[in-house]
C-alpha positions in Angstrom: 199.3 129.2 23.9 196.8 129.3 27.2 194.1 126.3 26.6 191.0 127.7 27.6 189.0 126.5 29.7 186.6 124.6 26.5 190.2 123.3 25.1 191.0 121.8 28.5 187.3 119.8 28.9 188.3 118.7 25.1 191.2 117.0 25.9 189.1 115.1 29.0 186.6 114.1 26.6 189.1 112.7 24.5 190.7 111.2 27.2 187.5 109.4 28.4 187.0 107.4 24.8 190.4 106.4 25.2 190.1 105.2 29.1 186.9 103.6 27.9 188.2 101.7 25.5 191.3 100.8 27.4 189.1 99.6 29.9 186.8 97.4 28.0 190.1 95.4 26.6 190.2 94.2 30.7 186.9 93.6 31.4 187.4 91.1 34.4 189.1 91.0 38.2 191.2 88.6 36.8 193.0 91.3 34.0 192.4 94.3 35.6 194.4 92.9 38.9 197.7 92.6 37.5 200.2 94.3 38.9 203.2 96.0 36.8 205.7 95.4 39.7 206.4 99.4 41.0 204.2 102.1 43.1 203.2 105.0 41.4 204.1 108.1 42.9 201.4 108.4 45.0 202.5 104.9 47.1 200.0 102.8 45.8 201.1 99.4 44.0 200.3 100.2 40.4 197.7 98.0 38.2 197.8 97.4 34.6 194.5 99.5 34.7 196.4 102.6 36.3 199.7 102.6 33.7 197.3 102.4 30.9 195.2 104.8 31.6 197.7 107.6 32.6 199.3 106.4 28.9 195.7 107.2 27.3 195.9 110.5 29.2 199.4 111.6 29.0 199.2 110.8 24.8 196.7 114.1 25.1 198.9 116.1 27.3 201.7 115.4 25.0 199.5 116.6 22.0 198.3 119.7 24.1 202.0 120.5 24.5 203.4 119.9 20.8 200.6 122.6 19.9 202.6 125.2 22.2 200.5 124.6 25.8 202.5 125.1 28.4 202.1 123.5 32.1 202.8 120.9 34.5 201.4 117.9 35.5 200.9 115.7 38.3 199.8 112.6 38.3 198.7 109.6 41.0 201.2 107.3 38.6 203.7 109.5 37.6 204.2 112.6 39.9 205.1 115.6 38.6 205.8 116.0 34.5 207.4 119.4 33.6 205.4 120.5 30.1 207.1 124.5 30.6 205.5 126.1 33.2 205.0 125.1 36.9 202.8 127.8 37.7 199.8 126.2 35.5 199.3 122.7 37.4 196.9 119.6 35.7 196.0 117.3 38.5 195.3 114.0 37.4 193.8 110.6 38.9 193.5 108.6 36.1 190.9 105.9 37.9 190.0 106.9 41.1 188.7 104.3 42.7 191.4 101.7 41.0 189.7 98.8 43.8 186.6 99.2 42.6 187.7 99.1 39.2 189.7 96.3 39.5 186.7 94.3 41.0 184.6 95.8 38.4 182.5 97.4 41.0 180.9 100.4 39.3 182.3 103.0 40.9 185.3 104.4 39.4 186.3 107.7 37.9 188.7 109.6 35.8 189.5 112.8 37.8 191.4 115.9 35.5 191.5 119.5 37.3 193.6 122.6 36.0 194.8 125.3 38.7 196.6 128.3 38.1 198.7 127.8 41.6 199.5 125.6 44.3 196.3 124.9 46.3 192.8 123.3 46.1 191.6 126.7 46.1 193.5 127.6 43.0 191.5 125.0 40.6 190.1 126.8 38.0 188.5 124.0 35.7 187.3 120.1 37.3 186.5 117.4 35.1 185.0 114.1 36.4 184.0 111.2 34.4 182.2 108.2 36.7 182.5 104.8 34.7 179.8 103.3 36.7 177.2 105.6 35.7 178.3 107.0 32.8 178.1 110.9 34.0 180.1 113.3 33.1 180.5 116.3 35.7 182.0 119.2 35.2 183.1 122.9 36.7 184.4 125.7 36.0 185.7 128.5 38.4 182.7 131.5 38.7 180.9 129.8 36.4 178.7 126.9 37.9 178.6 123.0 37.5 177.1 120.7 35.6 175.9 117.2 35.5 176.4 115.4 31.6 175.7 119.2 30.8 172.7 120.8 32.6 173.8 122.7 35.2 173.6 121.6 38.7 171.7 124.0 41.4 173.9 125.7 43.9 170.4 126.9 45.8 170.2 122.7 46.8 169.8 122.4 51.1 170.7 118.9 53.0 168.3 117.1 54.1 168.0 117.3 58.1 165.8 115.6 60.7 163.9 117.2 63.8 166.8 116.4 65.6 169.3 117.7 63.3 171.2 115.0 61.5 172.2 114.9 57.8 169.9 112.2 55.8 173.3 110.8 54.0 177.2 111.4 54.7 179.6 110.0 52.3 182.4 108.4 54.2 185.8 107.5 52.1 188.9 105.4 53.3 186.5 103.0 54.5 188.9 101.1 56.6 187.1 99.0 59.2 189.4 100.6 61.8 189.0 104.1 60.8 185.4 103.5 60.7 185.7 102.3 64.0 187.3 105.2 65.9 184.9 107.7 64.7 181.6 105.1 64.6 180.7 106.7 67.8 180.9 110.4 66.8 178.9 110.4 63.5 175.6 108.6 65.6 174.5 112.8 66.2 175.5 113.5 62.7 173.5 111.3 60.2 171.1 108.6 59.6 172.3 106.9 57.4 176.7 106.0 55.9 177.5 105.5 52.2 181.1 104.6 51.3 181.5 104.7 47.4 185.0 103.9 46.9 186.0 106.9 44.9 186.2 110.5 46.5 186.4 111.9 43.5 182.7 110.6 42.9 181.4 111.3 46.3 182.5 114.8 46.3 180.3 115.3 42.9 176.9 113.7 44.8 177.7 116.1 47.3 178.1 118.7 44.2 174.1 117.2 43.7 173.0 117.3 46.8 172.8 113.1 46.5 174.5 113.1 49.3 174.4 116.0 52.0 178.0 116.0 52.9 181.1 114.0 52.7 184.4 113.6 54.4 187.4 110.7 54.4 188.6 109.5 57.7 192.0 109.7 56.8 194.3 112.0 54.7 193.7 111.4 51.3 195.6 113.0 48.0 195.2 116.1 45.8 194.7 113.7 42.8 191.8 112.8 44.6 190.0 115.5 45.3 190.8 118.5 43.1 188.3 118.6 40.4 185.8 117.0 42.6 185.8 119.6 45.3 185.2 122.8 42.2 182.5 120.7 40.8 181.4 120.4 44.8 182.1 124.3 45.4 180.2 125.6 42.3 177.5 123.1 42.8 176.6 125.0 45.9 179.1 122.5 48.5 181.2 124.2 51.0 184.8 122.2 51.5 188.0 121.8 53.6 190.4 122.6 53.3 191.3 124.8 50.6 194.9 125.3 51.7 195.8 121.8 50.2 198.6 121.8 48.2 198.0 119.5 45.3 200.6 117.2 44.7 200.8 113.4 45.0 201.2 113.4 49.1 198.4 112.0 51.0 198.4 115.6 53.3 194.6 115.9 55.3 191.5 114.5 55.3 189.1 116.2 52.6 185.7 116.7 53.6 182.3 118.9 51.5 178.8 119.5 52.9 176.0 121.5 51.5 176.0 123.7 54.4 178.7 125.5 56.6 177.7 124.0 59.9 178.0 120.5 58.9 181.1 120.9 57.0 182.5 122.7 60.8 181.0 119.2 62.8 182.7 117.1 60.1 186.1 119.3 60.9 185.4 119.0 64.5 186.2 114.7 63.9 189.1 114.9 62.4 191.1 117.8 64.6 
């Protein structure tokens, strides 16, 4: 059995009641901030929050596979899970975002993307689900993305001023020192930073045109970014780079703008 692409935003949906619920059982920094004593595969010390939502998620893949599906998964938590076939990868971040989350800052996301091989540009299906907001985006391959259903226009230009920068650039990996080193580059880019918390998220207002481009100053992870950047691509978004191989390895710094030229001075800061 192949899911289609339908069956696979099914088992998201069912997978965001479940997060949902899990999450409103640990509704304060005090809950949400315990740690279960291990880093998940990714290197990150692993909440209470994280474990139980990749065991919401995981309870649908095991489903999906007892019904004859056939792939393999890999998770921020857990790293790879063999479910038959490695060529048919499901990219999971089960709260992207897990600070915010755990401060109960609103933006946090469940990130779910199917690829039928190894690379970003192999991502056939995205699925992301922002907790903050409540919006549900989502993308398939050739056929567009939408926003909680209505489909986002891919027609959608930045916003520039006379003198040429971007009206809003999404910055991720906001640490202080990172910001730092590049502060002095991204004064001719744009007008104005936003740093979200969740790249997953800030690569879907890109996917809007909320933001005109985005890019994280430092190498991030495939769990990250993989449904985001389809639900950026088919919302109109150029983004680097495409060659990422998803797995659970923090390999380059991911970066989307709404036009080709930005997305090359954004690539230009991180070479």
């Amino acid at each position: 059995m192949a899911p289609s692409a339908d069956d696979w935003l099914a088992v998201c949906r069912r997978a965001t009641l479940g997060l949902r619920a899990m999450l409103a059982t640990t509704s304060t920094t005090a809950q949400r901030a315990v740690e279960v004593g291990a880093r998940g595969a990714g290197g990150d010390r692993s909440l209470v929050i994280d474990t139980g939502a990749e065991d919401v998620i995981f309870a649908e893949l095991d489903a999906l596979h007892a019904d004859g599906a056939r792939f393999t998964a890999v998770s921020e938590e857990r790293g790879e899970v063999d479910y038959g076939d490695p060529s048919l990868r499901v990219v999971i971040d089960p709260i992207d975002g897990s600070l915010n989350a755990k401060r109960t800052l609103p933006a946090y996301s469940f990130s779910f993307a199917v690829a039928s091989g190894p690379t970003m540009a192999d991502v056939d299906v995205g699925y992301v689900y922002d907790f903050g907001t409540g919006e549900e985006w989502t993308a398939v391959r050739g056929g567009g993305a939408t926003l909680n259903g209505a489909p986002l226009d891919p027609e959608l230009p930045e916003r520039r001023g006379g003198d040429g920068r971007v009206e809003v650039l999404g910055i991720e990996s906001a640490d202080p020192r990172w910001v730092a080193a590049v502060a002095d580059d991204l004064v001719p880019v744009a007008y104005r930073l936003r740093a979200l918390g969740s790249i997953a998220i800030t690569l879907c207002q890109v996917a809007a045109a909320r933001l005109d481009a985005m890019i994280s100053l430092k190498r991030a992870r495939a769990v990250d970014a993989a449904a985001g950047q389809l639900i950026a691509r088919e919302g109109g978004a150029v983004f680097a780079p495409l060659d990422m191989e998803l797995d659970v390895r923090p390999r380059a710094s991911v970066m989307a703008a709404r036009s080709q030229e930005t997305l090359d001075v954004l690539a230009a800061l991180v070479d």
